[in-house]
N, CA, C and O of each residue as an XYZ file, in Angstrom:
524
protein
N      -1.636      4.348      1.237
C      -0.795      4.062      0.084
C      -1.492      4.584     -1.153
O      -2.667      4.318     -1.410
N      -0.773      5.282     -1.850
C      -1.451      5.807     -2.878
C      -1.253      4.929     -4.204
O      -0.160      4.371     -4.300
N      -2.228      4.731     -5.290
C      -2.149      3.457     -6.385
C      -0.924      3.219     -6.997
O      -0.632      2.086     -7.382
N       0.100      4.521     -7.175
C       1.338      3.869     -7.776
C       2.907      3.610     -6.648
O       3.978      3.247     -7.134
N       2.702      3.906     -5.020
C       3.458      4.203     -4.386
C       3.612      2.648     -3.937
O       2.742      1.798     -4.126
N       5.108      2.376     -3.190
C       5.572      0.878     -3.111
C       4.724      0.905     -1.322
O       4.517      1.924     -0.663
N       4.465     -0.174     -1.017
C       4.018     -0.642      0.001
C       4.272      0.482      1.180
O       5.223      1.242      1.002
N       3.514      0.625      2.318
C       4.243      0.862      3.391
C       4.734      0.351      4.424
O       4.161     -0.736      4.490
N       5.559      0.440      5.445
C       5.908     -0.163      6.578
C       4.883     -1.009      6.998
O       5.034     -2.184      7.333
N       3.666     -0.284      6.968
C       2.556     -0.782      7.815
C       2.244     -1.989      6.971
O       2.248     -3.045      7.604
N       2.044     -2.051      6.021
C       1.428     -2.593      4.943
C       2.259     -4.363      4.830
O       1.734     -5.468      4.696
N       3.947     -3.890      4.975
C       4.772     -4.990      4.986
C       4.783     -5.503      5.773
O       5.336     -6.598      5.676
N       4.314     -5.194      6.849
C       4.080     -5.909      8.274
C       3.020     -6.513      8.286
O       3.260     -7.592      8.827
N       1.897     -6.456      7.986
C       0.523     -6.810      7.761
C       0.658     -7.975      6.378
O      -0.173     -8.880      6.296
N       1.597     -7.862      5.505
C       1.713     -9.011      4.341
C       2.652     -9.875      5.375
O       2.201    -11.020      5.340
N       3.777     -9.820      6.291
C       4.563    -10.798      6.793
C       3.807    -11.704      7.974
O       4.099    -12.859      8.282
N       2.523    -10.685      8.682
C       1.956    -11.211     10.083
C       0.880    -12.164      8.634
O       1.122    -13.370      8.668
N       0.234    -11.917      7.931
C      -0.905    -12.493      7.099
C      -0.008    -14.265      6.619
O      -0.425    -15.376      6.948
N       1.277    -13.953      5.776
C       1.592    -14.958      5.488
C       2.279    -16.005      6.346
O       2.478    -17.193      6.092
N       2.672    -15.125      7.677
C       2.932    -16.666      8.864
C       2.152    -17.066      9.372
O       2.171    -18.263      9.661
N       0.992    -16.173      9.757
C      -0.015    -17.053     10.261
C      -0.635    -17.773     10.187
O      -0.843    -18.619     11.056
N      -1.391    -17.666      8.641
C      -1.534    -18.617      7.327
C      -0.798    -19.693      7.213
O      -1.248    -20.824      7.393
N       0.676    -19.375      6.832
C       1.488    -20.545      6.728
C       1.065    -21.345      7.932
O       0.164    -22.124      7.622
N       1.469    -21.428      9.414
C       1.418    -22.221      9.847
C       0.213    -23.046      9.963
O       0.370    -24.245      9.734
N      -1.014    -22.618     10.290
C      -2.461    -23.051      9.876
C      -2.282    -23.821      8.655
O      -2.493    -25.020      8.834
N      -1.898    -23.441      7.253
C      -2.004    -24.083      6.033
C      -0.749    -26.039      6.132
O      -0.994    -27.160      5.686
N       0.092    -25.657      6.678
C       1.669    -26.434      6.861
C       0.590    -27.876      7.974
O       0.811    -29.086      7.922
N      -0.293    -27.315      8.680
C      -0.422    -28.658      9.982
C      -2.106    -29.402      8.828
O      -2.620    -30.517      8.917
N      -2.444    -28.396      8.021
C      -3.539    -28.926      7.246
C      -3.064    -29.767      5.636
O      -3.784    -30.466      4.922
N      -1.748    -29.417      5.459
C      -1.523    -30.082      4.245
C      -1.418    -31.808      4.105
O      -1.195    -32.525      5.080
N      -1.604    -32.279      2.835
C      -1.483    -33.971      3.264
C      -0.058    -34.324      3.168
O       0.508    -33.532      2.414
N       0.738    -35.220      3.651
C       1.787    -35.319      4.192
C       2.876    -35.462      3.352
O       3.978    -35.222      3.846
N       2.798    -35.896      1.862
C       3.600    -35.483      0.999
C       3.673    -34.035      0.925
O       4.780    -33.569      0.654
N       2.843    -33.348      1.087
C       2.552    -31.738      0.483
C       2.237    -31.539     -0.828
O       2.686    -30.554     -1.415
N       1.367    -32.509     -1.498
C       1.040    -32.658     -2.792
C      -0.047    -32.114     -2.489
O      -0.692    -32.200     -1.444
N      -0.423    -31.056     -4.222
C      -2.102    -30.389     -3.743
C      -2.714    -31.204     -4.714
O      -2.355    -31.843     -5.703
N      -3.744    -30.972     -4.115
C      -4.658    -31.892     -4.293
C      -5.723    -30.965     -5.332
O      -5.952    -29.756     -5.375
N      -6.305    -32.258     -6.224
C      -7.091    -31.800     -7.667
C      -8.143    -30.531     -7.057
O      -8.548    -29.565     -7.704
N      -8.494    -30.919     -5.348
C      -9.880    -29.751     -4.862
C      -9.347    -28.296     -4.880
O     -10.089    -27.317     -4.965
N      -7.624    -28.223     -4.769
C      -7.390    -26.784     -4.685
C      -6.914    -26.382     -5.822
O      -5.942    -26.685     -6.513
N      -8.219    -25.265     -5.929
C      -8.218    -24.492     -7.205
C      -8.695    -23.307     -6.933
O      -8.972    -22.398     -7.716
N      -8.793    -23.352     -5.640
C      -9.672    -21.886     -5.225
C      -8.560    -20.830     -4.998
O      -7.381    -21.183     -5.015
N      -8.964    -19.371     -4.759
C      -7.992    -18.143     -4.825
C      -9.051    -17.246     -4.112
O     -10.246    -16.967     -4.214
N      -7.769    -16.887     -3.189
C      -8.318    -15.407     -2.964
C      -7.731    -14.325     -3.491
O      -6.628    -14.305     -4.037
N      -8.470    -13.416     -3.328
C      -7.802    -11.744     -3.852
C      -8.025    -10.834     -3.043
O      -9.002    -10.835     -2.294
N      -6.882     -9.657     -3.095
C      -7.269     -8.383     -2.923
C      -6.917     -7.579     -3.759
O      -5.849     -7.622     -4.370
N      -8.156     -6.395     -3.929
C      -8.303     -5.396     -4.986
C      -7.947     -4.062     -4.222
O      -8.648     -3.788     -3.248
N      -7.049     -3.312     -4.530
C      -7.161     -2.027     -4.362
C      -8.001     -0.956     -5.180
O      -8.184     -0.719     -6.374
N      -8.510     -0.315     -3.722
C      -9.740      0.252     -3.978
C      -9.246      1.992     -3.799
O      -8.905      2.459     -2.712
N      -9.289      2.738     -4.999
C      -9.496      4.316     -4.976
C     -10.178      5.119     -4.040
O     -10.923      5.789     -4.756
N     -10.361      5.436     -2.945
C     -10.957      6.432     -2.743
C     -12.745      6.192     -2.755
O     -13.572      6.955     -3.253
N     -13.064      4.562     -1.861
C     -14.173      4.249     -2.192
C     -15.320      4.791     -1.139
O     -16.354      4.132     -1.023
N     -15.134      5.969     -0.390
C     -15.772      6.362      0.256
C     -16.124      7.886      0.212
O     -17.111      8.388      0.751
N     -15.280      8.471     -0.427
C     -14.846      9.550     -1.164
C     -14.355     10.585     -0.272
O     -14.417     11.806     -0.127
N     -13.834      9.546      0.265
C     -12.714     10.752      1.723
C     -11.458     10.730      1.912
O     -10.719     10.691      2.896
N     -11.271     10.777      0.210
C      -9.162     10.617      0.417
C      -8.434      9.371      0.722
O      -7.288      9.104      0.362
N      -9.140      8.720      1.349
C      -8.581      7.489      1.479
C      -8.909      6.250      1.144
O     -10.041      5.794      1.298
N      -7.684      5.455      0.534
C      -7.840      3.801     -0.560
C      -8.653      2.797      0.313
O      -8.692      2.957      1.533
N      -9.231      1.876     -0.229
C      -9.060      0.793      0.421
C      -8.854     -0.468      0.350
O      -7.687     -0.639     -0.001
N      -9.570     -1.766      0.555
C      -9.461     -3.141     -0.210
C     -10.599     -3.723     -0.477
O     -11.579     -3.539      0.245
N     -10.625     -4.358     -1.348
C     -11.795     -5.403     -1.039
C     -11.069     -6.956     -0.944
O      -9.938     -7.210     -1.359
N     -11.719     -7.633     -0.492
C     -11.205     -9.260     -0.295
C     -12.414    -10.002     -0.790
O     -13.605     -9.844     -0.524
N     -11.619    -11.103     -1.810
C     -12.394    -11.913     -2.268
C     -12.367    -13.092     -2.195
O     -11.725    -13.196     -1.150
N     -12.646    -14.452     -2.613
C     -12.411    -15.223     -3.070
C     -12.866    -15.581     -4.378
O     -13.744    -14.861     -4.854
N     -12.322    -16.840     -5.267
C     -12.741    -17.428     -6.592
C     -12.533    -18.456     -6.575
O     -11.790    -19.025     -5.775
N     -13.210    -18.993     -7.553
C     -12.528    -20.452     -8.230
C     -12.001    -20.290     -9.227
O     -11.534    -21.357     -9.627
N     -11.669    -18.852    -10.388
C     -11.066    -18.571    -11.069
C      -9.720    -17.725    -10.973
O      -9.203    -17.127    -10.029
N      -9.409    -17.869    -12.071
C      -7.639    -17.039    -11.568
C      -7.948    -15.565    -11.023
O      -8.879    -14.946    -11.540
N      -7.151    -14.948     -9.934
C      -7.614    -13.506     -9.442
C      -7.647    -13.051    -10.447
O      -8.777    -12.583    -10.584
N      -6.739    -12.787    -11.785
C      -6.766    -11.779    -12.719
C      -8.068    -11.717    -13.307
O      -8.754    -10.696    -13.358
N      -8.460    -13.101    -13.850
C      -9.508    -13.048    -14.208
C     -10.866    -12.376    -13.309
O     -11.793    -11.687    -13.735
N     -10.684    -12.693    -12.398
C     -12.209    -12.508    -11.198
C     -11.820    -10.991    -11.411
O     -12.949    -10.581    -11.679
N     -11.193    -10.116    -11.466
C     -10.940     -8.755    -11.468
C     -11.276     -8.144    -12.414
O     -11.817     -7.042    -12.318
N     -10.986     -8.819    -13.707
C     -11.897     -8.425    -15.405
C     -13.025     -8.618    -14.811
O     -13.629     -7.552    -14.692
N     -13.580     -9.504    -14.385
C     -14.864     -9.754    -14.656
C     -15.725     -8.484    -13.684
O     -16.838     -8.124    -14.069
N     -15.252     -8.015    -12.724
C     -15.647     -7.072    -11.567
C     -15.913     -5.761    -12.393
O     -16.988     -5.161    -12.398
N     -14.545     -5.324    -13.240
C     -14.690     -4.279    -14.109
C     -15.141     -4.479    -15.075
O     -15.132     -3.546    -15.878
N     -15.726     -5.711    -15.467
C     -17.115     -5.567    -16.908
C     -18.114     -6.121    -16.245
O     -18.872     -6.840    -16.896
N     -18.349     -5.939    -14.886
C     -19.594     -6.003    -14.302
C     -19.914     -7.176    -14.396
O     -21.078     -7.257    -14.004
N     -19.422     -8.450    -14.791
C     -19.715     -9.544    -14.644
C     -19.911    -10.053    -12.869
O     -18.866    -10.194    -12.234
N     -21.143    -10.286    -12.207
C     -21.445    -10.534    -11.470
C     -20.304     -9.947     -9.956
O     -19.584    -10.524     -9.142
N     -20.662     -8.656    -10.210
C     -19.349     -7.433     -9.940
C     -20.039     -7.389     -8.284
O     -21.113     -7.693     -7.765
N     -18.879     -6.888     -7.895
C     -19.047     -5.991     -6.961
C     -18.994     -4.502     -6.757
O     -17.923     -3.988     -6.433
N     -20.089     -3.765     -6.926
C     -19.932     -2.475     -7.063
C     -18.824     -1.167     -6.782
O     -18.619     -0.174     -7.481
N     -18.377     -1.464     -5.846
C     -16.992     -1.096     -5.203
C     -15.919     -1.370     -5.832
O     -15.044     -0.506     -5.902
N     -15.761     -2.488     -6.362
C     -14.533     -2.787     -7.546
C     -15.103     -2.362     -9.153
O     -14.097     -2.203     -9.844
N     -15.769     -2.237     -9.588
C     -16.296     -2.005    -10.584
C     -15.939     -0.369    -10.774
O     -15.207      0.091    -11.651
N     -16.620      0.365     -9.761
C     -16.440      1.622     -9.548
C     -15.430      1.789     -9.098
O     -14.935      2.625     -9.854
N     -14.346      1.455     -7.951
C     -12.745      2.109     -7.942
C     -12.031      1.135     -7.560
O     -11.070      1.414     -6.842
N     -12.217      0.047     -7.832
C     -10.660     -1.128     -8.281
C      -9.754     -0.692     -8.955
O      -9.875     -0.687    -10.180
N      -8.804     -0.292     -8.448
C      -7.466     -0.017     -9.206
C      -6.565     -1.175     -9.947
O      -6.267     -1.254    -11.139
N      -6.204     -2.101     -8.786
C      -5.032     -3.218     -9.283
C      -5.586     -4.108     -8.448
O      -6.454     -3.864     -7.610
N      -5.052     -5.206     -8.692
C      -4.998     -6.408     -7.434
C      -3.467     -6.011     -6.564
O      -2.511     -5.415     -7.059
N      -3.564     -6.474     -5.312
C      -2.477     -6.584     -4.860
C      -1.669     -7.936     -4.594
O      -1.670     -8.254     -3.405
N      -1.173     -8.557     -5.210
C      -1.012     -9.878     -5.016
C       0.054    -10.037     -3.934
O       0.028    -11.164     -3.440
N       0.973     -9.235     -3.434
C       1.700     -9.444     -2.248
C       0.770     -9.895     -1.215
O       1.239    -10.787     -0.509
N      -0.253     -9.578     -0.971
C      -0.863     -9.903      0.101
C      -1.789    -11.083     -0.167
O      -2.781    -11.113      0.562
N      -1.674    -12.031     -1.035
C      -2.640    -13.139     -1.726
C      -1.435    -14.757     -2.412
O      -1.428    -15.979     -2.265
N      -0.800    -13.955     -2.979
C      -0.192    -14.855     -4.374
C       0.468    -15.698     -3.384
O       1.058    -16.452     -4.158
N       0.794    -16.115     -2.179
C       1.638    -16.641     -1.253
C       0.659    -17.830     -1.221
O       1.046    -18.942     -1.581
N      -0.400    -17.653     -0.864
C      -1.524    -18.449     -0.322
C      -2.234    -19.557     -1.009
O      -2.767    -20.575     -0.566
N      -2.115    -19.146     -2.054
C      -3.001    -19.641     -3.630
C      -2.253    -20.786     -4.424
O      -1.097    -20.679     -4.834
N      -3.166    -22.040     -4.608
C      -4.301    -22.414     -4.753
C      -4.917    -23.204     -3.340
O      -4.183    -23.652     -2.459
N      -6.168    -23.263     -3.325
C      -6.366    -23.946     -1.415
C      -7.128    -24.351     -2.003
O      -7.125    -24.185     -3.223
N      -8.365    -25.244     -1.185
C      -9.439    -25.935     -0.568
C     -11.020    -24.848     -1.310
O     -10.722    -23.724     -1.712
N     -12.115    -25.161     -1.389
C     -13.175    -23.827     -1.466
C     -13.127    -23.960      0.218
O     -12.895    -22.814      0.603
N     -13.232    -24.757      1.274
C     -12.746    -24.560      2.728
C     -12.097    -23.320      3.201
O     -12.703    -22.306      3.549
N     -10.802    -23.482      3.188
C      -9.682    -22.692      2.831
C      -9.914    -21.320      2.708
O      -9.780    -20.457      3.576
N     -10.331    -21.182      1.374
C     -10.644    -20.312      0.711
C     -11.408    -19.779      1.150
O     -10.932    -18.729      1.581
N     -12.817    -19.871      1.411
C     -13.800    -19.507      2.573
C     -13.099    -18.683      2.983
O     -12.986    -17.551      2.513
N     -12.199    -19.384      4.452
C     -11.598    -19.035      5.748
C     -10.655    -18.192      5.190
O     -10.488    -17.142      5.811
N     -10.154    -18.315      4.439
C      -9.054    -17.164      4.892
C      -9.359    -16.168      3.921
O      -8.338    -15.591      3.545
N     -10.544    -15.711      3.315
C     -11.242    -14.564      2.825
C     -11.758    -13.515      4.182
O     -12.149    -12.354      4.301
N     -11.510    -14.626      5.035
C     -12.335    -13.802      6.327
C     -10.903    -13.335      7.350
O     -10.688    -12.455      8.183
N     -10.302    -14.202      6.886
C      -9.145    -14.046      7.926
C      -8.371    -12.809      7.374
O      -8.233    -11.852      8.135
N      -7.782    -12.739      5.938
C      -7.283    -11.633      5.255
C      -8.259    -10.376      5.376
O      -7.869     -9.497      6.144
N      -9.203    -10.216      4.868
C     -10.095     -9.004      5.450
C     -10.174     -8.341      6.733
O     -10.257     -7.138      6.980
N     -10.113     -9.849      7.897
C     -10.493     -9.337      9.325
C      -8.886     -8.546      9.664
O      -8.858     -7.574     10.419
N      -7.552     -9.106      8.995
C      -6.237     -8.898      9.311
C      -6.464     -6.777      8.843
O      -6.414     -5.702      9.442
N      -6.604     -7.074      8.035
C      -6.513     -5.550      7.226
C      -7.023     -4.593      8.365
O      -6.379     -3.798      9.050
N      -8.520     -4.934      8.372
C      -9.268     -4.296      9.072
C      -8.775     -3.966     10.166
O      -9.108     -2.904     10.693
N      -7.851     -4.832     10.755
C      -7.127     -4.321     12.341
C      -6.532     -3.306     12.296
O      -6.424     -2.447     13.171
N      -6.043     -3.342     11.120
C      -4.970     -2.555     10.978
C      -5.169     -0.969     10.285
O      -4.424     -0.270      9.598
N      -6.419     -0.801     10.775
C      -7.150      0.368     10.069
C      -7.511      0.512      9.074
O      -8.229      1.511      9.081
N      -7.422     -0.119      7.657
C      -7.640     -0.097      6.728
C      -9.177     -0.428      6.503
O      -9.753     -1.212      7.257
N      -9.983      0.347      5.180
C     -11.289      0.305      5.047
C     -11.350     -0.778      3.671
O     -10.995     -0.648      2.500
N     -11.967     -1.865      4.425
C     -12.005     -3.394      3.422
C     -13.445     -3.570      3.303
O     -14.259     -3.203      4.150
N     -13.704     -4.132      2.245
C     -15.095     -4.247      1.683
C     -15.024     -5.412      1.303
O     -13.998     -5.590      0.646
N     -15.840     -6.587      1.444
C     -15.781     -7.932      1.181
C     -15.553     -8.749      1.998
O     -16.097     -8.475      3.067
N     -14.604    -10.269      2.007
C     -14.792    -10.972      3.463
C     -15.351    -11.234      3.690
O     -15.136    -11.642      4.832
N     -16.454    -11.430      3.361
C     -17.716    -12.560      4.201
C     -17.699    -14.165      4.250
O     -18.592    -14.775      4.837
């Protein structure tokens, strides 16, 4: 996908398999009103990444925060406790593949920094972050 082009097939399939799987995991963990609770404040993100290998092709990074993604993304591109890879070719966030999910648990959040990264990665895509 190139930085200004709309999603691809592949891509929409990979945001629909990410947010049911999630959902259901998130739906059997919620408390039984479905009220969130003061602990979730955490967020994950993904950043689209330019050409971070310098072989033509984009990729992602996956994060998590306790601050709003937009913010954690300024802070990457003024090097505030950055990740080099976003600093150097972060394009946008992609929030189709995030904004569904958000706000969780730092638990949560953890886990499905690993789970969104490991999803991408199946799917050929070159992701940086996720741990």
């Amino acid at each position: 996908m190139t930085a200004m082009s709309m999603p691809s097939c592949d891509e929409l399939s990979a945001i629909d398999d990410i947010y049911h799987s999630y959902n259901e995991r998130r739906r059997s963990s919620r408390n039984v009103a479905g009220i969130r609770k003061d602990s979730d404040h955490h967020n994950v993100y993904v950043v689209y990444l330019r050409n971070p290998k310098k072989d033509g092709r984009a990729g992602y990074y996956v994060g998590m925060t306790g601050l709003s993604p937009e913010r954690r993304f300024e802070n990457h591109k003024n090097g505030v406790k950055a990740a080099r890879v976003v600093k150097r070719c972060g394009e946008r966030l992609v929030p189709k593949l995030y904004a569904h999910l958000n706000p969780m648990p730092y638990a949560k959040a953890k886990e499905m920094e690993v789970f969104l990264a490991d999803s991408l990665r199946k799917r050929g895509y070159v992701v940086y972050g996720g741990h």
